[in-house]
N, C-alpha and C positions, 0 to 999 in steps of 0.2 A: 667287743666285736660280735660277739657270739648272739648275744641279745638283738645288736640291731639285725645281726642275719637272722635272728627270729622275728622278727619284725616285717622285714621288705619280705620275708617268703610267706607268713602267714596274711600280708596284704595282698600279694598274689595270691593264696591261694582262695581265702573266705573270699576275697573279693571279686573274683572272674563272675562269682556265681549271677549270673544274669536276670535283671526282672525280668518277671513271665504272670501273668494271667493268669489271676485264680481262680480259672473258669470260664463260663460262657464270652466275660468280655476279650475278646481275641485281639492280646497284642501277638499273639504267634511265639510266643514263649521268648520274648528275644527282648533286647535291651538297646543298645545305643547300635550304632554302625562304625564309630570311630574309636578313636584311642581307649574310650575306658568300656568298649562294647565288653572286654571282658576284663572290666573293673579293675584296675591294677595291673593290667601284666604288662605294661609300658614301664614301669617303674623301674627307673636307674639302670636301664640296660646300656651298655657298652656297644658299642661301634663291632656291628660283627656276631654279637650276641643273640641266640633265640630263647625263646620263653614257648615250650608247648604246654599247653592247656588241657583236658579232657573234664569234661565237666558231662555229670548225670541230674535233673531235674525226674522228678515227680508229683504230682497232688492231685486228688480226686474233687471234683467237685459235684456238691449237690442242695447245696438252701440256698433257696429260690429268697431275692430280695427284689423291694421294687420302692425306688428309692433308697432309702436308707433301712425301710423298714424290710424286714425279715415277715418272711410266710410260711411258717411252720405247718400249715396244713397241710402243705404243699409231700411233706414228709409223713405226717399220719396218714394221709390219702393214698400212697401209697404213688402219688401220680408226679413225682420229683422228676427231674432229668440228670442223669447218672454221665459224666463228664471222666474216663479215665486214660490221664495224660502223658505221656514219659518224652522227653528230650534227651540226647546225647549230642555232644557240640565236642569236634577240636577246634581248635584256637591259636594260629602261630602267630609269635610276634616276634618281632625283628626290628636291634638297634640299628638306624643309620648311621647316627651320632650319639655323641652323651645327653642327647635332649630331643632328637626328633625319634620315633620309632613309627613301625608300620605292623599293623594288625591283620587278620583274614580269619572268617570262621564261617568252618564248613556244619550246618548245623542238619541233626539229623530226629527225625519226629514219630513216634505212634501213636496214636488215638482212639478209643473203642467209647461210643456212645448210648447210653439205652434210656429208649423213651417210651412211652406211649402215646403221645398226642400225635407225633409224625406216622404213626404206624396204624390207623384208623378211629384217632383221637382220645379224650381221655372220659373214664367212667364221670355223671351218668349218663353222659350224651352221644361218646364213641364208645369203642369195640373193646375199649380195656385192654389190649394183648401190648404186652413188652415186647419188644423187638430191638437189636443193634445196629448199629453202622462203623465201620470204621475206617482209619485213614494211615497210611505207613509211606518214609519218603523222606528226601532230600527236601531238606525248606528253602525257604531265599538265603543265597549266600550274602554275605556284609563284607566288605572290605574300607580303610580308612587309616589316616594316618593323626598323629597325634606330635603333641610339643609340649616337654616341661618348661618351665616357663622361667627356672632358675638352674644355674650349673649344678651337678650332682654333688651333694657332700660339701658344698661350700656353706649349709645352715643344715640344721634337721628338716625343715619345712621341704615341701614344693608342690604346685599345683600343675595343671595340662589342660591344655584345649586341644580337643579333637575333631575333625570331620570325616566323614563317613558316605558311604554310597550302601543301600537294600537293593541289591538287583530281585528282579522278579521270574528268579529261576525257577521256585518252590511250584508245582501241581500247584491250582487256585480253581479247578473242576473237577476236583474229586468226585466220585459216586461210588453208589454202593446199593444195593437191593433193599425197596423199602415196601412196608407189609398193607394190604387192606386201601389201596389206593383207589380211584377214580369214583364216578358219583354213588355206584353201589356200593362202595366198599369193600370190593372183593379180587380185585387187581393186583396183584404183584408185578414192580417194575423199578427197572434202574432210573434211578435222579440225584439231584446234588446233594452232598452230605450239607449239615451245618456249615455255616459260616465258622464256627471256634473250633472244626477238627479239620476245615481245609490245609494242605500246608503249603501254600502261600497267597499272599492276597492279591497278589498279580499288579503292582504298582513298584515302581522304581522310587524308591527313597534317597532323601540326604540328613544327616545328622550331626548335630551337633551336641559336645557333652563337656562337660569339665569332671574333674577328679582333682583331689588332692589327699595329703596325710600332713600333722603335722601334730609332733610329740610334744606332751605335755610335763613325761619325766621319763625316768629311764626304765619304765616298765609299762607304759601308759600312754598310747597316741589315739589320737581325734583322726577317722579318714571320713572323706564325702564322696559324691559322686552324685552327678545327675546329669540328666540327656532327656533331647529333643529329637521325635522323629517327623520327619516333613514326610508325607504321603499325598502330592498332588493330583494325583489322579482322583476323581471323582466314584467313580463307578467299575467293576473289572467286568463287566458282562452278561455275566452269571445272573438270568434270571431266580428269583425265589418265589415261594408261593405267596407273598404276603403281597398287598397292593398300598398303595401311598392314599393321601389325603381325596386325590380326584379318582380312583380307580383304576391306576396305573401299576403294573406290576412291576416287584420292585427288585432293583438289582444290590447285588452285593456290593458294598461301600469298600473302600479303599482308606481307611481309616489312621491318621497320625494318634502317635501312641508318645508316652512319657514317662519320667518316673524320677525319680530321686533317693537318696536315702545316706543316712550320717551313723557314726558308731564309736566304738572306743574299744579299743584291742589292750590287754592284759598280756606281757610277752615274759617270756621268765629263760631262764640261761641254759634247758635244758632244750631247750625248741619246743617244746607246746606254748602255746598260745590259744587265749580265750576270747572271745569278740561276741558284745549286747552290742542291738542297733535300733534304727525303726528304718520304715523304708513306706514309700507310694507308690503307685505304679496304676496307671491307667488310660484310656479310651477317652480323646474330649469329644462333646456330640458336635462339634465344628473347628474343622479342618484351618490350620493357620493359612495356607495357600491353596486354590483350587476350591472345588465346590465340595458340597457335606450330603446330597442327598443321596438316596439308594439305603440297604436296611446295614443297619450296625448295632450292638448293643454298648453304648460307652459308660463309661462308670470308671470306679479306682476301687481301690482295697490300700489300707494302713495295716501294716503289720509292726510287729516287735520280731525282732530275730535276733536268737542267740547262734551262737558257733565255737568251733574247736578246732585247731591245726597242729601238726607237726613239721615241723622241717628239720632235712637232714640229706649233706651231699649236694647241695643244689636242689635238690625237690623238696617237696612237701604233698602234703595229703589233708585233707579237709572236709566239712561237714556243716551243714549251718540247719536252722528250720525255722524258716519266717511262719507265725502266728499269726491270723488274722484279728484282729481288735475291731475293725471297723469297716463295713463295706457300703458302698453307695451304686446302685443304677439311676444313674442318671437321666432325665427326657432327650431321647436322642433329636435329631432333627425332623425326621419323621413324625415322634411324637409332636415334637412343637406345630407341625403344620395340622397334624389331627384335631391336636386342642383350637388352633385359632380358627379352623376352617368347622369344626363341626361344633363348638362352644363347649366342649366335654372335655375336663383335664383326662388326658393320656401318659401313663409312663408305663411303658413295658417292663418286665422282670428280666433277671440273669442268673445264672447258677453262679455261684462264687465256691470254693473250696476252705477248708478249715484252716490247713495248713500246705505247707511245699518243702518237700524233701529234697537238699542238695546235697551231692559226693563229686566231688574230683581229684586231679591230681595236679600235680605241676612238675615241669625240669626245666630249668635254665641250663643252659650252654653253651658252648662256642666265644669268643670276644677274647678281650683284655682284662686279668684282674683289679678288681676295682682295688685303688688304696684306700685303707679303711681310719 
């Protein structure tokens, strides 16, 4: 018994840990909207049962890639863009039944940016001067309900399908004072931060996701999870300074985001637990519904992620740190119309991050005890 309660608690707890952005490409540091938006913590709840959540992200990011390729100049130059990001997120969940449960997370964001090319451009053609911006704030809240999809305890197995709603709570017109502006270059004035430290993208979302776990012996289980986020809105408003293919200024995109990722947990009778995984997590440059144009930078990142839990009393406590391995900018839709309208391949760059630091905690409560 002891084992599997190290099991379901260190699935909640490595697993709430949410994909997020490692860097410029802005999923908004968030994951699904629905049952597995925090990975796990639907699992085998009881009628009556809550699961709270507190979960901490961090990762900086700063090598500039454009496509797959990496630009290291970009970092001896000194002229890199500096991406410093922190998340805190609670997470309540709540069993209806022994198979449907209900999720909500309040997610919370800081941001500090340093660049030079936004602040009178970069040496040898601008002003060379660093300057920040930053962004602090309630993001978009997610709410969603979820289904396992087999009675609890009647096999080791079980998977869930979730759906989800992103409302567009989160500030998506952030500003902040930016250096060396207008055509002398000597204006200081407020305008929009970045698109990747906005906190929110100002579009109403729906999501879809699955999760599941399923042991392969008494110390050793297989979990998944992956999600779909629909973002149809096209455009939030937000002019930028970048113009499109005809000279049209371009607005901030409303971008569907996604991600996936598989693992294997190590559980031992003392309540720690160990979990290697790999994971995806990315920006596509066209929207499954609704239009794609306005500025976005889409791409993914493949990481490796290892992790560590404890459980103990209904909680647990946790730790993971996904590795980046591989990261991709992709031509966004913008680019596609630059290349086909002016005959010149186009692909913008993105700062991506090395790695992402997660901490949280967990407590289940309340319900029926489960029989084991």
């Amino acid at each position: 018994m002891k084992t599997y309660l190290a099991f379901l608690f260190s699935f909640l707890g490595i697993l709430h840990v949410e994909l997020n952005a490692q860097g410029c490409v802005a999923t908004r540091g968030m994951s699904s909207c629905g049952g597995s938006n925090s990975m796990g913590m639907g699992i085998n709840l009881s009628p009556g049962e809550w699961n709270v959540v507190s979960g901490f992200r961090y990762f900086e990011s700063f090598r500039h890639f454009r496509g797959d390729h990496e630009e290291p100049e970009r970092v001896a130059n000194g002229t890199e863009v500096w991406n410093w990001s922190s998340f805190l997120d609670v997470t309540l969940n709540y069993g209806i039944t022994d198979q449907l449960y209900a999720t909500a997370t309040l997610p919370y964001m800081h941001h500090n940016r340093s660049s030079m090319y936004e602040h009178g451009g970069n040496p040898p053609t601008g002003l060379g001067q660093r300057h920040s911006t930053s962004s602090s704030g309630l993001s978009d809240m997610r709410f969603g309900i979820g289904y396992w999809l087999f009675e609890p305890f009647e096999q080791d197995f079980n998977y869930a399908i979730g759906l989800g709603v992103k409302l567009p709570n989160g500030q998506f017109d952030c500003q902040d004072l930016f250096y060396n502006q207008g055509p002398k270059r000597d204006t200081n004035m407020m305008q929009f931060v970045d698109q990747s430290i906005q906190l929110g993208d100002g579009g109403t979302g729906i999501s879809i996701d699955l999760q599941g776990y399923h042991p392969i012996s008494s110390t050793i289980a297989i979990t998944t999870n992956a999600f779909y986020l629909f973002n149809p809105r096209e455009t939030n408003g937000i002019p930028t300074l970048r113009k499109d293919a005809f000279g049209n200024i371009l607005e901030f995109s409303v971008p569907d985001q996604y991600g996936a990722r598989i693992g294997a947990f190590y559980n031992t009778t003392s309540g720690f637990s160990g979990y290697v995984g790999g994971r995806v997590e990315g920006v596509p440059s066209h929207d499954a519904f609704g239009g794609s144009r306005g500025f976005r930078r889409p791409g993914y990142a493949v990481s490796v992620e290892p992790g560590i839990s404890y459980a103990f009393d209904g909680m647990s406590v946790f730790a993971s740190l996904p590795l980046a391995v591989y990261r991709n900018r992709v031509q966004s839709y913008d680019d596609l119309e630059k290349t086909r309208v002016n005959g010149v391949f186009t692909n913008g760059d993105a700062a991506f991050a090395d790695y992402v630091i997660n901490l949280g905690f967990s407590w289940r409560f309340g319900g029926k005890d489960h029989k084991m």
